[in-house]
KELOFI-752027 format. One record per residue (C-alpha): residue number from 1; residue in three letters; chain; x, y, z. Coordinates in Angstrom, 3 decimals. Example, Ala and Ser with C-alpha at 12.3 -4.5 7.8 and 13.67 -1.06 7.14 Angstrom:
BEGIN
<rec><i>1</i><aa>ALA</aa><ch>A</ch><X>12.300</X><Y>-4.500</Y><Z>7.800</Z></rec>
<rec><i>2</i><aa>SER</aa><ch>A</ch><X>13.670</X><Y>-1.060</Y><Z>7.140</Z></rec>
//
This chain:
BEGIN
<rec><i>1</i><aa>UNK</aa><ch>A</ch><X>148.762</X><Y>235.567</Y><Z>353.400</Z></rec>
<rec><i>2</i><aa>UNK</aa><ch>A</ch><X>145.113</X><Y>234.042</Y><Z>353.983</Z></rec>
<rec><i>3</i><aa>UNK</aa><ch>A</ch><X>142.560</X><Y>236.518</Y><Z>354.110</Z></rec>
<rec><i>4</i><aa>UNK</aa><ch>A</ch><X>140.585</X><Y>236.876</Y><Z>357.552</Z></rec>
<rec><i>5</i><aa>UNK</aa><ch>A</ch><X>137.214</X><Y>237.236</Y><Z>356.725</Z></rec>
<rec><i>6</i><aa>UNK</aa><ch>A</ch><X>136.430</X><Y>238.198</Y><Z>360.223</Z></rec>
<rec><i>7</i><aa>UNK</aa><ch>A</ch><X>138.952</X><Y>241.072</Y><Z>360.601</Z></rec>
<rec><i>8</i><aa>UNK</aa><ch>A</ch><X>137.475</X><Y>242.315</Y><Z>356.794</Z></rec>
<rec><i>9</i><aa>UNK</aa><ch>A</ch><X>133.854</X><Y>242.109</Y><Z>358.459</Z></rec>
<rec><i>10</i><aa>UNK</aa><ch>A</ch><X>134.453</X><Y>244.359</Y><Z>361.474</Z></rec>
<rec><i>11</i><aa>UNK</aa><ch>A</ch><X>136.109</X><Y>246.773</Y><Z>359.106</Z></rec>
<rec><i>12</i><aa>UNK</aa><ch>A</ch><X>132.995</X><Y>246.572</Y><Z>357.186</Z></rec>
<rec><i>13</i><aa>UNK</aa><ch>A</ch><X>130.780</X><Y>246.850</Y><Z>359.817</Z></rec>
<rec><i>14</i><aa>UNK</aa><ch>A</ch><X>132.924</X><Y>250.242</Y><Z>361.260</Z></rec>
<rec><i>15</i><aa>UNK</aa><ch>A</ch><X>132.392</X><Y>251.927</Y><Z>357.716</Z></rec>
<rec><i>16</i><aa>UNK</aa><ch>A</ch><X>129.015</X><Y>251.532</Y><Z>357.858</Z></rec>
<rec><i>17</i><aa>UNK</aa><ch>A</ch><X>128.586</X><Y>252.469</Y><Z>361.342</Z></rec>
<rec><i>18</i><aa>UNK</aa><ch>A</ch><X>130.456</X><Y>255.791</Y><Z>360.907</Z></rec>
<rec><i>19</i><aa>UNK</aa><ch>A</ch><X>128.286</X><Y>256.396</Y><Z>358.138</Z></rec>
<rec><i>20</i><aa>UNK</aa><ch>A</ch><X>125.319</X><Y>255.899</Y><Z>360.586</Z></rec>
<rec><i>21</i><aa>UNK</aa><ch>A</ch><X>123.721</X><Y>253.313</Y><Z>357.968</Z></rec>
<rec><i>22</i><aa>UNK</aa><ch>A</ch><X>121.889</X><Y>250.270</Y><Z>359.210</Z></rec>
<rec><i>23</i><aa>UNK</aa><ch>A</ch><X>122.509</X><Y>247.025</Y><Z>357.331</Z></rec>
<rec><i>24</i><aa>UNK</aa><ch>A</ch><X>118.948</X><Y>247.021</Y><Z>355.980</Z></rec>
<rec><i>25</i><aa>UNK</aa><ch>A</ch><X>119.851</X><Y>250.053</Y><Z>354.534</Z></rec>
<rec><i>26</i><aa>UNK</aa><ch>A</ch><X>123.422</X><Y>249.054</Y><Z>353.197</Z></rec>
<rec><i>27</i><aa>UNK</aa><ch>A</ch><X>121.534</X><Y>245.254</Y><Z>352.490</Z></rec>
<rec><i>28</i><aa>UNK</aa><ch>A</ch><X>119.234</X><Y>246.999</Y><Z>350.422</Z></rec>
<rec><i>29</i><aa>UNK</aa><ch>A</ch><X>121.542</X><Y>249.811</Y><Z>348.425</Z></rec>
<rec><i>30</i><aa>UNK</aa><ch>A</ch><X>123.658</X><Y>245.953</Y><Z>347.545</Z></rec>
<rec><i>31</i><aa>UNK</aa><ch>A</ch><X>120.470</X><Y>244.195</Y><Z>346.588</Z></rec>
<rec><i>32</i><aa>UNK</aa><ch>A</ch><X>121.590</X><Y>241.364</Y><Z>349.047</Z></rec>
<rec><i>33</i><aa>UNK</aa><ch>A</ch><X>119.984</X><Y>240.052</Y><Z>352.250</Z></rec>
<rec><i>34</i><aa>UNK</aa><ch>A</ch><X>119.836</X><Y>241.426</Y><Z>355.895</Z></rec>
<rec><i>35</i><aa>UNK</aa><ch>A</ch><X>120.719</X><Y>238.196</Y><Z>356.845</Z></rec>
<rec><i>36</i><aa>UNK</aa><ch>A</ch><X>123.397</X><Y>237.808</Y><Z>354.390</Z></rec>
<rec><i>37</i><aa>UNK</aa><ch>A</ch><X>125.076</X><Y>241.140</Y><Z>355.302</Z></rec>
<rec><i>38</i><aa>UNK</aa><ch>A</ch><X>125.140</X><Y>239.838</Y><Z>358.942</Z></rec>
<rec><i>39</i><aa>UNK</aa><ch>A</ch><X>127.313</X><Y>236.729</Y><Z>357.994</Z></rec>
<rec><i>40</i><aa>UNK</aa><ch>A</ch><X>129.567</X><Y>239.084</Y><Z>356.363</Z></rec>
<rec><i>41</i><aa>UNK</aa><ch>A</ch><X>130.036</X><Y>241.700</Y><Z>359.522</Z></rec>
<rec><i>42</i><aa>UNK</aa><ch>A</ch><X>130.701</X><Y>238.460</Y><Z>361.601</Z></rec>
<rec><i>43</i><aa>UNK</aa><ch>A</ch><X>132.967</X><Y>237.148</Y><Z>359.089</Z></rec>
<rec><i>44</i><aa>UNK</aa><ch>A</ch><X>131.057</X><Y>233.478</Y><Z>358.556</Z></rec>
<rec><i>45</i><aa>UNK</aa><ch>A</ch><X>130.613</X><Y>234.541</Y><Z>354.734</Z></rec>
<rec><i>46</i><aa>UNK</aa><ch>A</ch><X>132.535</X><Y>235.660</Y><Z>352.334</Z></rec>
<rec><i>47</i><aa>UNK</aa><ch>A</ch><X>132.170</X><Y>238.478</Y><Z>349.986</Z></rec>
<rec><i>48</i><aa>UNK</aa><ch>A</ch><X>133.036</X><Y>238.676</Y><Z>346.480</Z></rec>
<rec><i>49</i><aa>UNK</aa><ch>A</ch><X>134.863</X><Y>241.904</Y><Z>345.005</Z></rec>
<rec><i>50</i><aa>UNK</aa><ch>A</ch><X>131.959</X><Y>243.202</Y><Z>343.149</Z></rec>
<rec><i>51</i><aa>UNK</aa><ch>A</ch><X>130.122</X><Y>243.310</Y><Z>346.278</Z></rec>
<rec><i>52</i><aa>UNK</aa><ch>A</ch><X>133.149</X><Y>244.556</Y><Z>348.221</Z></rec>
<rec><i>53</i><aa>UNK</aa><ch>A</ch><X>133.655</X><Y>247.410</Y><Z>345.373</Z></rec>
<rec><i>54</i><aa>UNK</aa><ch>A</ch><X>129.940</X><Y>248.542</Y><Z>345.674</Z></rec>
<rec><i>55</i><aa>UNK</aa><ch>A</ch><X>130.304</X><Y>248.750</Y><Z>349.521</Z></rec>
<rec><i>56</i><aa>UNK</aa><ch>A</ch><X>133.342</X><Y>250.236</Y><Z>349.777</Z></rec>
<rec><i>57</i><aa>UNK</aa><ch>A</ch><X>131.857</X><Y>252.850</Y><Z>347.217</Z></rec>
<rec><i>58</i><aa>UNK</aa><ch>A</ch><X>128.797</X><Y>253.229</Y><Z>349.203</Z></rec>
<rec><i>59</i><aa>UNK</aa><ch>A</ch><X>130.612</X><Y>253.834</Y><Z>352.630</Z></rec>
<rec><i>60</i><aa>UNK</aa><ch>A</ch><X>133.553</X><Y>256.012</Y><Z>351.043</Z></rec>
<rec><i>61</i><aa>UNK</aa><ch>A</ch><X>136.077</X><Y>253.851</Y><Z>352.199</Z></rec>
<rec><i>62</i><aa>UNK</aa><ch>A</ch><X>138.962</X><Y>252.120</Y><Z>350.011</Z></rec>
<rec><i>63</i><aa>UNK</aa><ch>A</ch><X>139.125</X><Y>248.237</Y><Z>349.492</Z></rec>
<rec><i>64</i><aa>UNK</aa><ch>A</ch><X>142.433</X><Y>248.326</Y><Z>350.224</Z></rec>
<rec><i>65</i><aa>UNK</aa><ch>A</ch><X>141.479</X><Y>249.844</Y><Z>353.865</Z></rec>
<rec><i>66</i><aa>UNK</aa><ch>A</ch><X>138.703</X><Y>246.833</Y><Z>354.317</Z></rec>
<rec><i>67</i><aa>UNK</aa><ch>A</ch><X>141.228</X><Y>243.946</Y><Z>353.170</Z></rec>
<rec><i>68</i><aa>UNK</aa><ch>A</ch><X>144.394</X><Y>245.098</Y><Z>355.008</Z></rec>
<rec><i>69</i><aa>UNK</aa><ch>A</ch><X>143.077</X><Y>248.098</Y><Z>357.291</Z></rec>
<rec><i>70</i><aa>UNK</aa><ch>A</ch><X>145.656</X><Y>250.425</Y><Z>355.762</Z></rec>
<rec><i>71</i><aa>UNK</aa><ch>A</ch><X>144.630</X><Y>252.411</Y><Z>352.476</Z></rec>
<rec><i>72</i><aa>UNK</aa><ch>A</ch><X>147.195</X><Y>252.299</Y><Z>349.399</Z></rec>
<rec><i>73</i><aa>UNK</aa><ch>A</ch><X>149.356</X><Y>254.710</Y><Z>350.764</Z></rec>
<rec><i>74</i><aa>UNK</aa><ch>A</ch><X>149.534</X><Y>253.750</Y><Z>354.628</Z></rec>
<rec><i>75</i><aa>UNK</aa><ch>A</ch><X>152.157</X><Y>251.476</Y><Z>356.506</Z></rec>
<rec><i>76</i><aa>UNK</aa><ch>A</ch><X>150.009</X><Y>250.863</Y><Z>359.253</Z></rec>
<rec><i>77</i><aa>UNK</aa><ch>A</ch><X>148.439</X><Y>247.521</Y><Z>358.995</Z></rec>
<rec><i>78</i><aa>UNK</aa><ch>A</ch><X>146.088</X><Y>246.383</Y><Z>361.874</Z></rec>
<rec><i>79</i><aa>UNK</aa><ch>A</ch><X>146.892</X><Y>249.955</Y><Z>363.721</Z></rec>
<rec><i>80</i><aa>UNK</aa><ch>A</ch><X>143.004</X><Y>250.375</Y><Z>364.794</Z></rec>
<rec><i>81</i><aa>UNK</aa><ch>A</ch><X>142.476</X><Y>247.233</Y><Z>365.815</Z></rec>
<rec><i>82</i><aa>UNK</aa><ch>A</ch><X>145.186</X><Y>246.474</Y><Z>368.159</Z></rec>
<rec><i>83</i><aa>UNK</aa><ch>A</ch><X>144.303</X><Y>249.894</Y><Z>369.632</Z></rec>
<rec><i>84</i><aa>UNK</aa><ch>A</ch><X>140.736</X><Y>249.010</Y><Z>369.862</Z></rec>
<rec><i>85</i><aa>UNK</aa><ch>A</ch><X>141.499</X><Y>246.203</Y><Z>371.940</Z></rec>
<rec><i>86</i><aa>UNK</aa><ch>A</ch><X>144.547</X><Y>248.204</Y><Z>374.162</Z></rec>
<rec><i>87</i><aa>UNK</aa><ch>A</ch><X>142.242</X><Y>250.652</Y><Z>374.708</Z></rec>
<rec><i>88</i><aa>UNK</aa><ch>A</ch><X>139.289</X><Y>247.797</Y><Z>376.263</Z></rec>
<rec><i>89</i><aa>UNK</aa><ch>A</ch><X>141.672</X><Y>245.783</Y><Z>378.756</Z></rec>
<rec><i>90</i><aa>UNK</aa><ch>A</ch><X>143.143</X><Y>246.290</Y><Z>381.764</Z></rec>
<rec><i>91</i><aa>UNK</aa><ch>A</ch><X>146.725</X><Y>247.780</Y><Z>381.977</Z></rec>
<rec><i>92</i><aa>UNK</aa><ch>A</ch><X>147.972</X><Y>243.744</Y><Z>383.044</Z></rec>
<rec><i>93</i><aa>UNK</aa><ch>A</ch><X>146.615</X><Y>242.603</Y><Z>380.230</Z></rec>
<rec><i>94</i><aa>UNK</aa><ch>A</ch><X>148.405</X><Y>245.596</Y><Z>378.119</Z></rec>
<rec><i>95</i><aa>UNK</aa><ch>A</ch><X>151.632</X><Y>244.481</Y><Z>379.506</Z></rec>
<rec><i>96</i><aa>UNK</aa><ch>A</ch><X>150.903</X><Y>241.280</Y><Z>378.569</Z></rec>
<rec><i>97</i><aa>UNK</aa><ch>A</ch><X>149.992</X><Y>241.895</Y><Z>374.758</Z></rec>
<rec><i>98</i><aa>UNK</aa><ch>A</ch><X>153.012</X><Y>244.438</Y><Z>374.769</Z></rec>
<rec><i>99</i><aa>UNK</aa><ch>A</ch><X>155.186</X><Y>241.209</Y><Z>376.374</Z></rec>
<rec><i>100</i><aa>UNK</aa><ch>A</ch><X>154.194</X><Y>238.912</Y><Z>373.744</Z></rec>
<rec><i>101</i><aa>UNK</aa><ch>A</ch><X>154.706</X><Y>241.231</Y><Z>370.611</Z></rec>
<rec><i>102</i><aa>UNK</aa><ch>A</ch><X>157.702</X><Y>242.180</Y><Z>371.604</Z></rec>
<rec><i>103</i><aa>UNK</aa><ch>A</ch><X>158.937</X><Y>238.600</Y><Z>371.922</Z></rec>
<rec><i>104</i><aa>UNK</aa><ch>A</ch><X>157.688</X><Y>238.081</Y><Z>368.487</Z></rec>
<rec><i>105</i><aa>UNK</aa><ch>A</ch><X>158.818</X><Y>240.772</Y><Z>366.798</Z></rec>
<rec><i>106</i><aa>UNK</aa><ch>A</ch><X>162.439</X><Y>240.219</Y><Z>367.734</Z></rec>
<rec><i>107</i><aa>UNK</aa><ch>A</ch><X>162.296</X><Y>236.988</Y><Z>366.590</Z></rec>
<rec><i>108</i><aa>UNK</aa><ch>A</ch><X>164.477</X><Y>236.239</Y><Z>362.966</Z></rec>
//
């Protein structure tokens, strides 16, 4: 399974939100840019694992959580997110998305 860089960058940017740090703050505790940093919360660059370790140790947070959203002992994979986005459309649309993952999950 391919990484997506821009699923691992929103998880990054939620850690470090809930921590209430800016990314000038985080940028500089990483001794990498602002900009940089950005790129990474959007998901247009990647990281490396050294840099992911030192975040993930600076925002408390497992690497395991920021690559697959679940830490080493959860089953829930993507949980948040899909209810992030249930939870920001309209109940049609939530029929819809409900619809469509049904259909998919049922197929073999």
């Amino acid at each position: 399974m391919a990484l997506d860089y821009t699923v691992i960058g929103e998880r990054l940017k939620k850690a470090r939100t809930d921590k209430n740090m800016t990314q000038e703050k985080l940028a500089e505790k990483i001794d990498v840019s602002v900009a940089f940093l950005s790129r990474v919360e959007r998901g247009s660059s990647h990281i490396n694992l050294k840099r992911l370790t030192q975040i993930c140790e600076i925002l408390g947070v497992t690497e395991g959580y920021i690559l697959n959203g679940a830490s080493s002992n959860s089953k829930n994979y993507l949980t948040a997110e899909f209810n992030d986005i249930l939870s920001n459309v309209s109940s049609d649309k939530q029929k819809l998305i409900y619809k469509i993952a049904k259909v998919i999950s049922e197929e073999e």
